[in-house]
Backbone bond lengths (Angstrom), bond angles and torsions (degrees), N, CA, C in turn:
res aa  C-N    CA-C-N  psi(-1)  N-CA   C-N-CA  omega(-1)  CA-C   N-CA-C  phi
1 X - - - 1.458 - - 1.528 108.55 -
2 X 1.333 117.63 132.61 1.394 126.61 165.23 1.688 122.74 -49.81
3 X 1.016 96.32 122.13 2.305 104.34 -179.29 1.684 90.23 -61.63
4 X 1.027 121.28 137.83 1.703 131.00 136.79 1.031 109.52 -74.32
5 X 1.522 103.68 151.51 1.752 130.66 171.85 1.056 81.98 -121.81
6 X 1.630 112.55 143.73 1.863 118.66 158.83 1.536 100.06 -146.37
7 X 1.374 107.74 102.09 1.641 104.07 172.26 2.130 106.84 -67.75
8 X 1.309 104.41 130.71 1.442 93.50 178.84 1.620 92.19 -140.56
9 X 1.395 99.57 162.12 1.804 119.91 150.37 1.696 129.43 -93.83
10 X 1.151 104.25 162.48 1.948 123.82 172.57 1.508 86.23 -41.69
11 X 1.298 118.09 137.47 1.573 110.35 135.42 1.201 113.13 91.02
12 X 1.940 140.85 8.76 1.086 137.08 -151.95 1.180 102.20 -135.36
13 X 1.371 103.06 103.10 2.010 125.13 177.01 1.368 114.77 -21.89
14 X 2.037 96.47 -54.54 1.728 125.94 -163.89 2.049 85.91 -66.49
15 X 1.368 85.46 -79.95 1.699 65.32 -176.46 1.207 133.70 -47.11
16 X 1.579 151.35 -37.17 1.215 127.08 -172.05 1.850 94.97 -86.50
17 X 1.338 131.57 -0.98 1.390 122.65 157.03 1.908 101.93 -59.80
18 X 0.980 109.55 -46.27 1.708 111.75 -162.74 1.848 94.56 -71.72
19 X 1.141 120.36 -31.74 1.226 120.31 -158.41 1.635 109.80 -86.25
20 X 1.317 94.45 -34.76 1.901 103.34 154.03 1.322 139.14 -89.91
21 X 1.362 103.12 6.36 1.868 102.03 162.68 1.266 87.68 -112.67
22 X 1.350 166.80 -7.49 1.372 151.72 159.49 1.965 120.07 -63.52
23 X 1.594 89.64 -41.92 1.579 107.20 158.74 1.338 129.20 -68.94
24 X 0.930 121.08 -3.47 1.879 129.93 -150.37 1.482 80.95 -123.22
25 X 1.358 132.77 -40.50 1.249 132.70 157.80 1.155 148.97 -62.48
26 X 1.445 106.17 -5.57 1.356 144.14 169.25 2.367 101.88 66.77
27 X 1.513 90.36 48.84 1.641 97.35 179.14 1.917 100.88 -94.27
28 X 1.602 81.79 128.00 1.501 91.35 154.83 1.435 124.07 -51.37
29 X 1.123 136.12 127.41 1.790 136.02 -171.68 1.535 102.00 -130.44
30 X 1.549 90.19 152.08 1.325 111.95 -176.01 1.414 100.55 -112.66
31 X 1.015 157.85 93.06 1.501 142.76 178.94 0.996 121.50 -83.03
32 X 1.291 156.04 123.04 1.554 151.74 -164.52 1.156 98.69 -133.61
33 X 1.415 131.86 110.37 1.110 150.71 173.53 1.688 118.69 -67.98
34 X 1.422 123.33 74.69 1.392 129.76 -155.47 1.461 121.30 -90.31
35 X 1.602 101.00 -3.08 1.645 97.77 -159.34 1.416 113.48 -95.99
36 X 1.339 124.87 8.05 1.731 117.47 164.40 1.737 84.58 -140.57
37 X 1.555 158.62 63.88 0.746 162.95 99.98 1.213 143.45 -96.60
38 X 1.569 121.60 86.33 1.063 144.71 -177.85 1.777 108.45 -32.43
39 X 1.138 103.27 -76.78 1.937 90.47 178.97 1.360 117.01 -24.62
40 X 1.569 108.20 -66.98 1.754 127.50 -165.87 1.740 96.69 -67.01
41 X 1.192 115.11 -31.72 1.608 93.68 176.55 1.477 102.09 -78.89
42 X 1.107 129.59 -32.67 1.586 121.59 177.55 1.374 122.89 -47.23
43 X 1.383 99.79 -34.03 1.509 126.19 -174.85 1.677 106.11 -48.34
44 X 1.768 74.31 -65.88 1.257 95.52 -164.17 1.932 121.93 -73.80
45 X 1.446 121.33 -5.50 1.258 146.34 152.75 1.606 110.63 -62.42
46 X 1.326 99.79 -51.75 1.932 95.77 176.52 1.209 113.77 -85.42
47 X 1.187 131.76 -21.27 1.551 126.75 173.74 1.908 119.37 -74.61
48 X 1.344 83.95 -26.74 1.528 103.32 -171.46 2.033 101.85 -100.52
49 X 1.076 129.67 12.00 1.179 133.97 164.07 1.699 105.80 69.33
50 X 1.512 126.26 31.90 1.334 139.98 -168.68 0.965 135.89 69.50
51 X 1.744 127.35 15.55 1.388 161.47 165.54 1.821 95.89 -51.68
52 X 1.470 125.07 109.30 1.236 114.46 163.67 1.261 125.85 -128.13
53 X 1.372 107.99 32.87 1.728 123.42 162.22 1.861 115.77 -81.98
54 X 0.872 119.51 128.80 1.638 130.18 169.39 0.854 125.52 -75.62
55 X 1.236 120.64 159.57 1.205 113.15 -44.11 1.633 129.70 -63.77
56 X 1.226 121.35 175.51 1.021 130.50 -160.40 1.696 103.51 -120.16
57 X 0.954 150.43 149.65 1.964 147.87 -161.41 1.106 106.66 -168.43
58 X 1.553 104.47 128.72 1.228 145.56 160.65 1.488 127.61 -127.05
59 X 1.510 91.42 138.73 1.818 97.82 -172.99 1.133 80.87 -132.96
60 X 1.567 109.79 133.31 1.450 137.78 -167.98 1.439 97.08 32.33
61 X 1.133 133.51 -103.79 1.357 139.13 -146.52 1.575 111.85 -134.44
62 X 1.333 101.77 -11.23 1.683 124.60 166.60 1.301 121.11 -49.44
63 X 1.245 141.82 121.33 1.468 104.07 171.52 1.721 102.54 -119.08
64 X 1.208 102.09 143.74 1.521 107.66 -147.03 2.036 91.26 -93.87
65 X 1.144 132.97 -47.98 1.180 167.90 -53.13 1.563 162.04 -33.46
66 X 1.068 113.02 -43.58 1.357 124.15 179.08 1.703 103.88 -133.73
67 X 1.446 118.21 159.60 1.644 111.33 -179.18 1.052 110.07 -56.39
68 X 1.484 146.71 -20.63 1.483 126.51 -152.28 1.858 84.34 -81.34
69 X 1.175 106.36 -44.34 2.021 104.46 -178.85 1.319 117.89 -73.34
70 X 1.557 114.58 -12.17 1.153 101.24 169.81 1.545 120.47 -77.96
71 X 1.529 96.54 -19.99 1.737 98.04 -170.13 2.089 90.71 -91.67
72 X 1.117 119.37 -29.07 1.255 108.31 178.07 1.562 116.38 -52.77
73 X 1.530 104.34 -45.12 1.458 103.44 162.52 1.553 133.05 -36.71
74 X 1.288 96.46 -37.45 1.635 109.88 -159.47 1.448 97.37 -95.39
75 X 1.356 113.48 -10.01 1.956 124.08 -177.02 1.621 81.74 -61.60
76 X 1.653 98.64 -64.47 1.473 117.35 -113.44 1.820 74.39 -85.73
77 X 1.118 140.21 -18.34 1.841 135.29 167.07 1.682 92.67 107.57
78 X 1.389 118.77 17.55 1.538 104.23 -168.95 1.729 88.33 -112.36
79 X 1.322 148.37 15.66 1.637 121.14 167.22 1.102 107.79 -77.22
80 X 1.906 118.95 -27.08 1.437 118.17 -161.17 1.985 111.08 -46.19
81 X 1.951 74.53 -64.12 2.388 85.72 177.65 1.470 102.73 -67.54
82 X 1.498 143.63 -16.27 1.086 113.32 145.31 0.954 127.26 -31.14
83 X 1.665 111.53 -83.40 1.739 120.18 -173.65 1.289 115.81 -28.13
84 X 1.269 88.64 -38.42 2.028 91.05 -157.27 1.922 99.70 -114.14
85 X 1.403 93.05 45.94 1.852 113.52 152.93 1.236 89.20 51.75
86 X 1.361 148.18 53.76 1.625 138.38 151.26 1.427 111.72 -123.56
């Protein structure tokens, strides 16, 4: 199964929504805590192509983006072969 990255902030509904259907799935997570750290949000601005809403998602190297697509994924039956690199 593919590790998640999820850059998130303090205080963000969307993220701990994203952070519990990734868990409920039993996904390895990366959490990067971006919202008063300037480097890691930079990070997370260049990895994410200048997207700076939170959280931000990646599976393996994918970047999926923000929860509303992560759960669209999971509508539409396609995060599963994500996760699991297909």
């Amino acid at each position: 199964m593919q590790k998640a990255t999820i850059y998130t902030r303090p205080m963000c509904s969307f993220c701990t929504r994203a952070l519990m259907l990734l868990k409920q799935k039993g996904v390895a997570i990366s959490e990067v805590s971006a919202g008063f750290d300037k480097e890691k949000r930079d990070e997370m601005l260049a990895r994410s192509n200048g997207l700076r809403t939170f959280p931000q998602i990646f599976i393996g190297e994918t970047h999926v983006g923000g929860c509303d697509e992560l759960f669209a994924l999971e509508k539409a039956g396609n995060l599963d072969p994500l996760l699991n690199g297909q």
